[in-house]
TORKEZA-224452 format. One record per atom (N, C-alpha, C, O): x negated, y negated, z; residue number from 1; atom name; chain; residue in one letter. Coordinates in Angstrom, 2 decimals. Atoms other than C-alpha are relative to their C-alpha. Layout:
% TORKEZA-224452
> c1_c2_c3_num_atome_chaine_residu
> X_Y_Z_NUM_CA_A_A
...
This chain:
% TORKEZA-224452
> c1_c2_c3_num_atome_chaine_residu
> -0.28_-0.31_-1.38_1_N_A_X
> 5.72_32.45_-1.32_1_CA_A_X
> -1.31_0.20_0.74_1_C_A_X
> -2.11_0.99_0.24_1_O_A_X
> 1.03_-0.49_-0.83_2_N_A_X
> 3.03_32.50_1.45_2_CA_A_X
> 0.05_0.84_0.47_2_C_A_X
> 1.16_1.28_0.79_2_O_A_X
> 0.24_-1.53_-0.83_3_N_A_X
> 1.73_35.54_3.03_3_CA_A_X
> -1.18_-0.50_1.00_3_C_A_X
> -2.19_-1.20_0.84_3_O_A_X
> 0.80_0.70_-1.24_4_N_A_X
> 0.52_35.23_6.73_4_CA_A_X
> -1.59_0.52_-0.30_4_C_A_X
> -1.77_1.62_-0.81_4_O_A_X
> 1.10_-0.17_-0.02_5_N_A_X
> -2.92_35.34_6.69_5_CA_A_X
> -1.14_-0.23_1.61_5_C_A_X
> -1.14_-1.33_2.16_5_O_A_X
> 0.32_0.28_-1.32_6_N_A_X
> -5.24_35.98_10.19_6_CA_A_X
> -1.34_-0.56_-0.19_6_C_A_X
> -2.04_0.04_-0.99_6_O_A_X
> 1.25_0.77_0.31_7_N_A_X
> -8.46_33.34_10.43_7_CA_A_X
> -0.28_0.24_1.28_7_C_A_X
> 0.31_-0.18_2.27_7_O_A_X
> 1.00_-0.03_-0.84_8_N_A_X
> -10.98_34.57_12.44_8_CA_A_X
> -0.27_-1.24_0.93_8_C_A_X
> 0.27_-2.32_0.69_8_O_A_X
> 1.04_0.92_-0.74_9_N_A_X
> -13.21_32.62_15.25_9_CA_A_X
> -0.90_-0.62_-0.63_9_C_A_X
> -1.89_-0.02_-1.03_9_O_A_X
> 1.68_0.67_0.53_10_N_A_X
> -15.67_30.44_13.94_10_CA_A_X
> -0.96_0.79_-0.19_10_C_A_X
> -1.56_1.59_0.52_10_O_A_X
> 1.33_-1.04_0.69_11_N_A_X
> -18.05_31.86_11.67_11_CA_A_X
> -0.03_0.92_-0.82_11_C_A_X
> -0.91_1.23_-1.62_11_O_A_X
> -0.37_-1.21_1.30_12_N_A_X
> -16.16_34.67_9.88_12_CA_A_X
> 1.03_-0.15_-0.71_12_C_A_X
> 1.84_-1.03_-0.43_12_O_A_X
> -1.20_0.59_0.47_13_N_A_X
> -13.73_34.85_7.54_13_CA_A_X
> 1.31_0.79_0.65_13_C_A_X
> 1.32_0.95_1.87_13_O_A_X
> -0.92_-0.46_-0.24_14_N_A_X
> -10.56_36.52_7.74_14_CA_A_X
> -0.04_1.52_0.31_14_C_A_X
> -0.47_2.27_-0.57_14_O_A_X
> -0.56_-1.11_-0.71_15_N_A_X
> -9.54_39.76_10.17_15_CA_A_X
> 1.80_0.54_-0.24_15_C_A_X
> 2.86_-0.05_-0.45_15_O_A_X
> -1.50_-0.57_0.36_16_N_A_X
> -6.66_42.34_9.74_16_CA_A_X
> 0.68_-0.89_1.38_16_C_A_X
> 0.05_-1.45_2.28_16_O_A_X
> -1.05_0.46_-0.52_17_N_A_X
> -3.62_41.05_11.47_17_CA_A_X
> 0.16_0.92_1.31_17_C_A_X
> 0.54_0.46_2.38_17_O_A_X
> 0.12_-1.24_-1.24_18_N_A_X
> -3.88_44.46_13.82_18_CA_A_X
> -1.01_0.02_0.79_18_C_A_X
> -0.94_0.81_1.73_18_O_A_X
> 1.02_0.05_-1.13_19_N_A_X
> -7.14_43.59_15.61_19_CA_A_X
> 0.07_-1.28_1.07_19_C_A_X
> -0.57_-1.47_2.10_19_O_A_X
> -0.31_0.93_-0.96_20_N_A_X
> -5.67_40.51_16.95_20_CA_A_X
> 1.55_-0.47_0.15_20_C_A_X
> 2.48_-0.66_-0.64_20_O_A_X
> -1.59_0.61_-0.64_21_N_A_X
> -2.69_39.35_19.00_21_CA_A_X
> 0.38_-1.17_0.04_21_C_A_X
> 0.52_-1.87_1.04_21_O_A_X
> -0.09_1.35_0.05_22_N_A_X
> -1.96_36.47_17.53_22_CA_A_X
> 1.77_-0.19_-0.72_22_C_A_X
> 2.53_0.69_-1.11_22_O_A_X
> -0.93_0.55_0.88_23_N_A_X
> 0.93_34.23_15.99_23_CA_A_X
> 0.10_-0.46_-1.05_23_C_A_X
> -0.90_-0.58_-1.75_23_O_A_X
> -0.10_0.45_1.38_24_N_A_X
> 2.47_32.89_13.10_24_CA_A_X
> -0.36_-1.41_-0.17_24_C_A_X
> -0.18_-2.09_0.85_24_O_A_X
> 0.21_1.55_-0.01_25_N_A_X
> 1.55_29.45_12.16_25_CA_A_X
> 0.84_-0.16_-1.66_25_C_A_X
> 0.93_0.63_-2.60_25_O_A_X
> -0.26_-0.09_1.18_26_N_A_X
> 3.19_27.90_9.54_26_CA_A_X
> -1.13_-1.47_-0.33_26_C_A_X
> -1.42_-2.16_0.65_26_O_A_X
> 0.72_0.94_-0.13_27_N_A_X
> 0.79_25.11_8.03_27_CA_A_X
> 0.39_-0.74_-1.26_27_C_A_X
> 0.77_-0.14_-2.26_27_O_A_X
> -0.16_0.77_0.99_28_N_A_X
> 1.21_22.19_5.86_28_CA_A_X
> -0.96_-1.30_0.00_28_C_A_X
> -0.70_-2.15_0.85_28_O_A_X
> 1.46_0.68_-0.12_29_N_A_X
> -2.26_19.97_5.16_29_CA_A_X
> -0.15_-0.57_-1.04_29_C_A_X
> 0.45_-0.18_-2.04_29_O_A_X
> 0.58_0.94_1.12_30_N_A_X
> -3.67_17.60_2.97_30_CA_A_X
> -1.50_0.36_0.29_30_C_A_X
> -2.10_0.40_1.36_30_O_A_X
> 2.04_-0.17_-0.27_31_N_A_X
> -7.64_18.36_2.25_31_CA_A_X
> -0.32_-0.98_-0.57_31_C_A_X
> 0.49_-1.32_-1.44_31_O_A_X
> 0.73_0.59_1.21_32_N_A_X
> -9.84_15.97_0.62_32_CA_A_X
> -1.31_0.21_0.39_32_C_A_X
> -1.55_0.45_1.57_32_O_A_X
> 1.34_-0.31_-0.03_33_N_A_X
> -13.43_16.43_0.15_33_CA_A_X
> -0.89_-0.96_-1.15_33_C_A_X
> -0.13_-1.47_-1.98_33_O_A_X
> 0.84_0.60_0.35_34_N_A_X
> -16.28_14.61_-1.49_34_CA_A_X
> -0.47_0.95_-1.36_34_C_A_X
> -0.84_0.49_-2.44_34_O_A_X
> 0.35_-1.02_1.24_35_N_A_X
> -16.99_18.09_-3.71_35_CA_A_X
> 1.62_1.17_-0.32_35_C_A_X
> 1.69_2.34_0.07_35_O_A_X
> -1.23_-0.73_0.04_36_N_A_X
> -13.49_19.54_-4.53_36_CA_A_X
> 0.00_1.46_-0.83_36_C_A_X
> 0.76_2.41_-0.61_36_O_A_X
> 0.20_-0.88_0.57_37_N_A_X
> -14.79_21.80_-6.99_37_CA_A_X
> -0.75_1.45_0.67_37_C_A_X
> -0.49_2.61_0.34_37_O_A_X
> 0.53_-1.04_-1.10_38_N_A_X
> -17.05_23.83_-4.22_38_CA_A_X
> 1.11_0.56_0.92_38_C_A_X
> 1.25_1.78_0.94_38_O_A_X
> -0.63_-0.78_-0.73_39_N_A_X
> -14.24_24.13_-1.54_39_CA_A_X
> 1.53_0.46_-0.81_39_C_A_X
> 2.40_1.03_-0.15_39_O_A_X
> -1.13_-0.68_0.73_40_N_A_X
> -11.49_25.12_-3.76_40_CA_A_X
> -0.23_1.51_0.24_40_C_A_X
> 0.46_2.25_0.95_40_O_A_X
> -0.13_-1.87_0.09_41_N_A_X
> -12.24_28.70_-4.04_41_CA_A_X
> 0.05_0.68_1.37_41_C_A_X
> 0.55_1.77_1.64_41_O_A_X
> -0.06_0.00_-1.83_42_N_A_X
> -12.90_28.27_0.21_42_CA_A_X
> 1.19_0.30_0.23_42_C_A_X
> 1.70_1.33_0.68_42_O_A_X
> -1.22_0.01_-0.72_43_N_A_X
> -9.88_27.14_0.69_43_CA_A_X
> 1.59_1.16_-0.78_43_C_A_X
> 2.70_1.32_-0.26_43_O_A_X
> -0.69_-0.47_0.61_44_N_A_X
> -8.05_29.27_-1.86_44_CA_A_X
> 0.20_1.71_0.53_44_C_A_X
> 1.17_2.47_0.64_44_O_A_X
> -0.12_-1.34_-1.12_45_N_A_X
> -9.28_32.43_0.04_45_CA_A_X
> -0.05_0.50_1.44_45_C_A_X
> -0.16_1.60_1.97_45_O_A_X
> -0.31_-0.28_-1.57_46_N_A_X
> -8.87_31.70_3.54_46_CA_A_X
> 1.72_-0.49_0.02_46_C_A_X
> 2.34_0.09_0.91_46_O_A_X
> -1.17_0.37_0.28_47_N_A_X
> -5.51_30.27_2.79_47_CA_A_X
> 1.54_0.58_-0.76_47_C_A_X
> 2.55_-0.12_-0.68_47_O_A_X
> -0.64_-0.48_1.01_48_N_A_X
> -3.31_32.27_0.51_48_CA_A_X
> 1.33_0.29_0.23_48_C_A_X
> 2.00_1.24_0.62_48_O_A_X
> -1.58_1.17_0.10_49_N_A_X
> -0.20_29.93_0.15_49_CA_A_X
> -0.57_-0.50_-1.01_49_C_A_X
> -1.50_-0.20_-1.74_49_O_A_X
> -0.26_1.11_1.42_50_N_A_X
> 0.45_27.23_-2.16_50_CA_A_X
> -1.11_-0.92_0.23_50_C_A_X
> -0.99_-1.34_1.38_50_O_A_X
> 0.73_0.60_-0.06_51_N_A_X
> -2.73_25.05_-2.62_51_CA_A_X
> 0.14_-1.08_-1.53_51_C_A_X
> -0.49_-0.79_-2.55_51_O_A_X
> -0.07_0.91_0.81_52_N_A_X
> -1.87_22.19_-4.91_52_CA_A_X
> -1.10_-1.05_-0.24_52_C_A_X
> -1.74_-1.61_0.65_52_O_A_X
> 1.22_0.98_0.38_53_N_A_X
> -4.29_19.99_-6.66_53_CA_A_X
> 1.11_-1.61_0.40_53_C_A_X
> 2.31_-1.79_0.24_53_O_A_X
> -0.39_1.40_-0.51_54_N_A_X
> -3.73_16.18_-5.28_54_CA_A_X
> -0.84_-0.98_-0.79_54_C_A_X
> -1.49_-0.74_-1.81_54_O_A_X
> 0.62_1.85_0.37_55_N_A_X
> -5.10_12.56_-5.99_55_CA_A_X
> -1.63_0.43_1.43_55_C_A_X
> -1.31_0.16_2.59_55_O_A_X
> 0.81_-0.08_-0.51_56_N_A_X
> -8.56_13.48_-4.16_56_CA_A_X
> 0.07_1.11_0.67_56_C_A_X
> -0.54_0.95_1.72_56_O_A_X
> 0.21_-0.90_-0.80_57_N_A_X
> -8.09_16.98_-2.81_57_CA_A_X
> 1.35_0.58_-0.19_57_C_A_X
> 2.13_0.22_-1.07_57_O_A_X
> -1.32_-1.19_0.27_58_N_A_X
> -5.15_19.79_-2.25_58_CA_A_X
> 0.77_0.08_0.76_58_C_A_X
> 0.26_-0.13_1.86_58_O_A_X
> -1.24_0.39_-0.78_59_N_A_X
> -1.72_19.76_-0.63_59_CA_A_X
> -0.08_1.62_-0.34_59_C_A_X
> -0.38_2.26_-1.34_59_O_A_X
> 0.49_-1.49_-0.42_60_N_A_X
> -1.68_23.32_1.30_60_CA_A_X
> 1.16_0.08_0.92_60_C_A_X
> 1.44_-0.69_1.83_60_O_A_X
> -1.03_0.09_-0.83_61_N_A_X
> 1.40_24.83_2.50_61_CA_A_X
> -0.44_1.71_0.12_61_C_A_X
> -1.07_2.32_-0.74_61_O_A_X
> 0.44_-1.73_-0.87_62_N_A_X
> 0.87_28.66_4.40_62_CA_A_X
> 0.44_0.56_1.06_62_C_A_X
> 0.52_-0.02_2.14_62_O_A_X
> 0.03_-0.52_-1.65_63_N_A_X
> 1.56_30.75_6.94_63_CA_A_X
> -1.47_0.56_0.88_63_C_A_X
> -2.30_1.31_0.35_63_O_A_X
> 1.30_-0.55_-0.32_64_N_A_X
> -1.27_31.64_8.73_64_CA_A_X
> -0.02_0.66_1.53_64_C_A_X
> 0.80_0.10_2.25_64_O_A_X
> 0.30_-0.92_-1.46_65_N_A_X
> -2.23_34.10_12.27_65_CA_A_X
> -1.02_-0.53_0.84_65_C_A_X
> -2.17_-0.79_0.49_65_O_A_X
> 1.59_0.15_-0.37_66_N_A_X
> -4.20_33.22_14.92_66_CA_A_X
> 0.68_-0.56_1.92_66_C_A_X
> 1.80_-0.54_2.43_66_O_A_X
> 0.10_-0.06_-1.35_67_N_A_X
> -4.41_32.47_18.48_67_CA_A_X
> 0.81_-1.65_0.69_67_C_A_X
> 1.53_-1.83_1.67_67_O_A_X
> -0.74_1.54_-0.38_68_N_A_X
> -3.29_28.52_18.71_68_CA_A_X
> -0.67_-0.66_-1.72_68_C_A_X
> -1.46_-0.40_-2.62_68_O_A_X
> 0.25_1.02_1.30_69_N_A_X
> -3.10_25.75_16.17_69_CA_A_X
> -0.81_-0.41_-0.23_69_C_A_X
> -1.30_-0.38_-1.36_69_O_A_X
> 1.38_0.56_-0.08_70_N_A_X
> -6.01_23.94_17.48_70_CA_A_X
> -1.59_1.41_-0.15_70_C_A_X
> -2.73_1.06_-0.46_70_O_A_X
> 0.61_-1.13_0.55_71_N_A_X
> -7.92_27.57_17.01_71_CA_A_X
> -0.48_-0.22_-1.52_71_C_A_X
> -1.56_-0.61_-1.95_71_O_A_X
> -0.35_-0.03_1.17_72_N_A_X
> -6.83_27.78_13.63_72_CA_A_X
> -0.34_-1.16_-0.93_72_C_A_X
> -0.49_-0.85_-2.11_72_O_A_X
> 0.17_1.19_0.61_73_N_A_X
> -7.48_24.32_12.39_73_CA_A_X
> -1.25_-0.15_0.18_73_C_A_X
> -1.82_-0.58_-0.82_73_O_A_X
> 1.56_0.14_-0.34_74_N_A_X
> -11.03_24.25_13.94_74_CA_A_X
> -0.46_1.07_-0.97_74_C_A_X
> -1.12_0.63_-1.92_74_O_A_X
> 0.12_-1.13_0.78_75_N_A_X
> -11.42_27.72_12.22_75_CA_A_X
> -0.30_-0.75_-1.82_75_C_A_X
> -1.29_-0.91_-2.54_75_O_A_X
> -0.26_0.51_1.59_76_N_A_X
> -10.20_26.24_8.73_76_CA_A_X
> -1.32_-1.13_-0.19_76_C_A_X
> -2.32_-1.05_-0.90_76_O_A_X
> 1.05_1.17_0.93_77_N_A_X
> -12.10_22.85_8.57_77_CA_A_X
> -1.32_0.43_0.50_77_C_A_X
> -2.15_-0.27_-0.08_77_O_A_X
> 1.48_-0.15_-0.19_78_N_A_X
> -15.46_24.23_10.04_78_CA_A_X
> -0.65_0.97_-1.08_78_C_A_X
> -1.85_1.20_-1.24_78_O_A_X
> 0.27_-1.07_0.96_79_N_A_X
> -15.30_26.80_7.31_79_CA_A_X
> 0.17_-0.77_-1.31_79_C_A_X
> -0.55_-0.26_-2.18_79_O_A_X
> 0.23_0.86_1.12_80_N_A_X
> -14.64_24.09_4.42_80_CA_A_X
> -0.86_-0.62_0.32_80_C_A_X
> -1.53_-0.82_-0.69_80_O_A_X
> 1.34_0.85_-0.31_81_N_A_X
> -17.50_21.92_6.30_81_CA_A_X
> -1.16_0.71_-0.47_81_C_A_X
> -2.04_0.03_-0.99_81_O_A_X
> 1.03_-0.81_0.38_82_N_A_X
> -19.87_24.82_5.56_82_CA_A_X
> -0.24_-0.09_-1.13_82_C_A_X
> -1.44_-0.30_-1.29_82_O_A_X
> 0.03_0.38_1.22_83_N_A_X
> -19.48_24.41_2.11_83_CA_A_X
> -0.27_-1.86_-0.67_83_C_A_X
> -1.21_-2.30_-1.34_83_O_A_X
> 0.62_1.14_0.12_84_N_A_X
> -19.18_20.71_1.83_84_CA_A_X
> 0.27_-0.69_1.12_84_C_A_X
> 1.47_-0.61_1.38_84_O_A_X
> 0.40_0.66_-1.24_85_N_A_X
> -20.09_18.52_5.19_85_CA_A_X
> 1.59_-1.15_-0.09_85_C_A_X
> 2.48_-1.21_0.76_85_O_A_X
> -1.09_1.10_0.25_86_N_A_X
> -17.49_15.63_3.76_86_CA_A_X
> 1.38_0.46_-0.24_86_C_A_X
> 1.71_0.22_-1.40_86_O_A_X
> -1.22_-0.84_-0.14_87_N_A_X
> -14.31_17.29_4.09_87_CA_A_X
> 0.86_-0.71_0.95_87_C_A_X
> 0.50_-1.17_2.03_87_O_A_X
> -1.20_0.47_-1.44_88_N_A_X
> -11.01_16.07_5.94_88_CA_A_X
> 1.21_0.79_-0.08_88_C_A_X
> 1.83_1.22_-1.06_88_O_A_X
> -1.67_-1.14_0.31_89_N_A_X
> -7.91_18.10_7.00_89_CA_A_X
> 1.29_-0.71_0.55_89_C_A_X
> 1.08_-0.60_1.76_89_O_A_X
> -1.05_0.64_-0.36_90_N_A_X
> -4.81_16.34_7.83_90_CA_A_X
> 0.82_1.48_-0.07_90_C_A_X
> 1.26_2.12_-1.02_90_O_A_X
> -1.05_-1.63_0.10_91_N_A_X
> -2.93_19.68_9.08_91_CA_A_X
> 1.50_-0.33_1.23_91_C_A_X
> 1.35_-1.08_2.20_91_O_A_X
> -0.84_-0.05_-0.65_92_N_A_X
> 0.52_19.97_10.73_92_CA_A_X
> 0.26_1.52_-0.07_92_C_A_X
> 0.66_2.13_-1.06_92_O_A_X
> -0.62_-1.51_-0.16_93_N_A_X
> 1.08_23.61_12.23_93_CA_A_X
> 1.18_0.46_0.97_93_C_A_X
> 1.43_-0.03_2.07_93_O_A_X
> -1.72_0.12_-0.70_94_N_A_X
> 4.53_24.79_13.39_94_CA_A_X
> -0.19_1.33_0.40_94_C_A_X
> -0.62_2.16_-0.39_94_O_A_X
> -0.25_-1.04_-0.09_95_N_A_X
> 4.95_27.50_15.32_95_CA_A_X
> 1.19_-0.33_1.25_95_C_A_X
> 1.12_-1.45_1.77_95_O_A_X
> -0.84_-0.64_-0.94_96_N_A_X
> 7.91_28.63_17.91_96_CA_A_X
> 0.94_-1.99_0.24_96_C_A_X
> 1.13_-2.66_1.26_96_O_A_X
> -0.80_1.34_-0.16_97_N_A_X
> 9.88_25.11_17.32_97_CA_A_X
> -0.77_-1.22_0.24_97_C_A_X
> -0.29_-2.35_0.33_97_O_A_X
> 0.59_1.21_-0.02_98_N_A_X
> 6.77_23.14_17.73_98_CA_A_X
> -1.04_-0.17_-1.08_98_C_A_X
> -1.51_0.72_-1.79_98_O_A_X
> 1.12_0.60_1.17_99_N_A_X
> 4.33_21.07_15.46_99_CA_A_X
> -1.00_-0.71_0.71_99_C_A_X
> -0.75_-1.67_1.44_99_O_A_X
> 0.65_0.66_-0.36_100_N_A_X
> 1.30_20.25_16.28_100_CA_A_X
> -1.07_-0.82_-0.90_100_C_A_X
> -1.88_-0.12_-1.51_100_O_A_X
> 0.64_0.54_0.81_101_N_A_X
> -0.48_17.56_14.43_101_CA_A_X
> -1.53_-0.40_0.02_101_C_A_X
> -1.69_-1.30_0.84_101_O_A_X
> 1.20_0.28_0.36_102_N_A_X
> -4.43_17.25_13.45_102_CA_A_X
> -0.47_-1.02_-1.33_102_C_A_X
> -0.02_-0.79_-2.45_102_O_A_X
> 1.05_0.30_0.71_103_N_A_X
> -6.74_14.99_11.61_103_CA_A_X
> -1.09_0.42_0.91_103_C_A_X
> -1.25_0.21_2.12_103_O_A_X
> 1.26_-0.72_-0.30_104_N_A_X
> -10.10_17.05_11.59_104_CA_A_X
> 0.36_1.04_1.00_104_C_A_X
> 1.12_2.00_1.04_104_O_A_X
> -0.45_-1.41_-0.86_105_N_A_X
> -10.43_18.71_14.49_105_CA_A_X
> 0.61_-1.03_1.27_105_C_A_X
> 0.71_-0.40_2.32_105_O_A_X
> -0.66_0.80_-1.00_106_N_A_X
> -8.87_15.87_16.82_106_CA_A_X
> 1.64_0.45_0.03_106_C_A_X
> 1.93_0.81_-1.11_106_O_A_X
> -0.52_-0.12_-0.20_107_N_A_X
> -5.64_16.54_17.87_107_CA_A_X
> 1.15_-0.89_-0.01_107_C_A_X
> 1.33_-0.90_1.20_107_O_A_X
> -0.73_0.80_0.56_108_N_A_X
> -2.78_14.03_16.81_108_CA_A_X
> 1.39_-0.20_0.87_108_C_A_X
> 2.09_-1.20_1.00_108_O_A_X
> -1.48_0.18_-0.86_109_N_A_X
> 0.23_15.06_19.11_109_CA_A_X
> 0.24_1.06_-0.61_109_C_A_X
> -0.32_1.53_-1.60_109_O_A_X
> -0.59_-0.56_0.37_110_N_A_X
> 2.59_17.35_19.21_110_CA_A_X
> 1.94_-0.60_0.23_110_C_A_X
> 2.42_-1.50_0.92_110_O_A_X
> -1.61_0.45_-0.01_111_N_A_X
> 6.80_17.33_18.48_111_CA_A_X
> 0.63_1.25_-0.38_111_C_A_X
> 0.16_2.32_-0.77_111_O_A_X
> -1.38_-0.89_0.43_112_N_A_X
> 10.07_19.04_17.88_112_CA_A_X
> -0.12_0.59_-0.65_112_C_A_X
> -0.28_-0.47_-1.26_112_O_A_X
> -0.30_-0.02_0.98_113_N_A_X
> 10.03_21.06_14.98_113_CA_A_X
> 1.58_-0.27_-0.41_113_C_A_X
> 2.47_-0.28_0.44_113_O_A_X
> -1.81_0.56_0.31_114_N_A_X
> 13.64_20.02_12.81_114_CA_A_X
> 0.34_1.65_0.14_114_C_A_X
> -0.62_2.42_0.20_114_O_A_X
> -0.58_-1.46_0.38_115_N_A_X
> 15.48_23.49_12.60_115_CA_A_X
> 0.72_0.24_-1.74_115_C_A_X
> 1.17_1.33_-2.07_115_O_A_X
């Protein structure tokens, strides 16, 4: 089971859930990276959901806190970039009936969530 987790602003890691007024995200991502063995432990402690090992990287399902999706996703992959530069995030985050979809930090669209 995931437990929400709140990701800081660029630059730090993770803040209690009580210093900011944020939402739930729920997230579901594909990573791959060039050094999988470096951001594993990254992504294992800014993340803490289900992080599955993949065919080139980790299938990442979470809830996570934070201010907007595009926040949150910039947050995440600039903080696996720090570690290794070659990094990609294919993230879909759902909150309040919507999904909004990313590769990197580009922005993909958003839709419906299903109920």
């Amino acid at each position: 089971m995931a437990h929400l987790v709140t990701l800081a602003p660029m630059g730090s890691d993770r803040v209690d859930n009580d210093t900011v007024s944020a939402h739930g995200f729920d997230l579901v991502a594909d990573v791959t990276s060039a050094d999988l063995a470096a951001i594993e432990p990254v992504l294992r402690r800014l993340v803490d959901g289900e992080v599955t090992p993949i065919a080139g990287g980790f299938h990442v399902v979470a809830m996570l806190s934070g201010e907007s999706a595009r926040d949150l996703n910039r947050s995440l992959l600039s903080a696996l970039r720090r570690v290794e530069r070659r990094t990609r995030l294919r993230a879909a985050w759902t909150a309040g009936g919507v999904t909004e979809r990313f590769f990197d930090y580009v922005s993909k669209g958003t839709r419906s969530a299903p109920m």
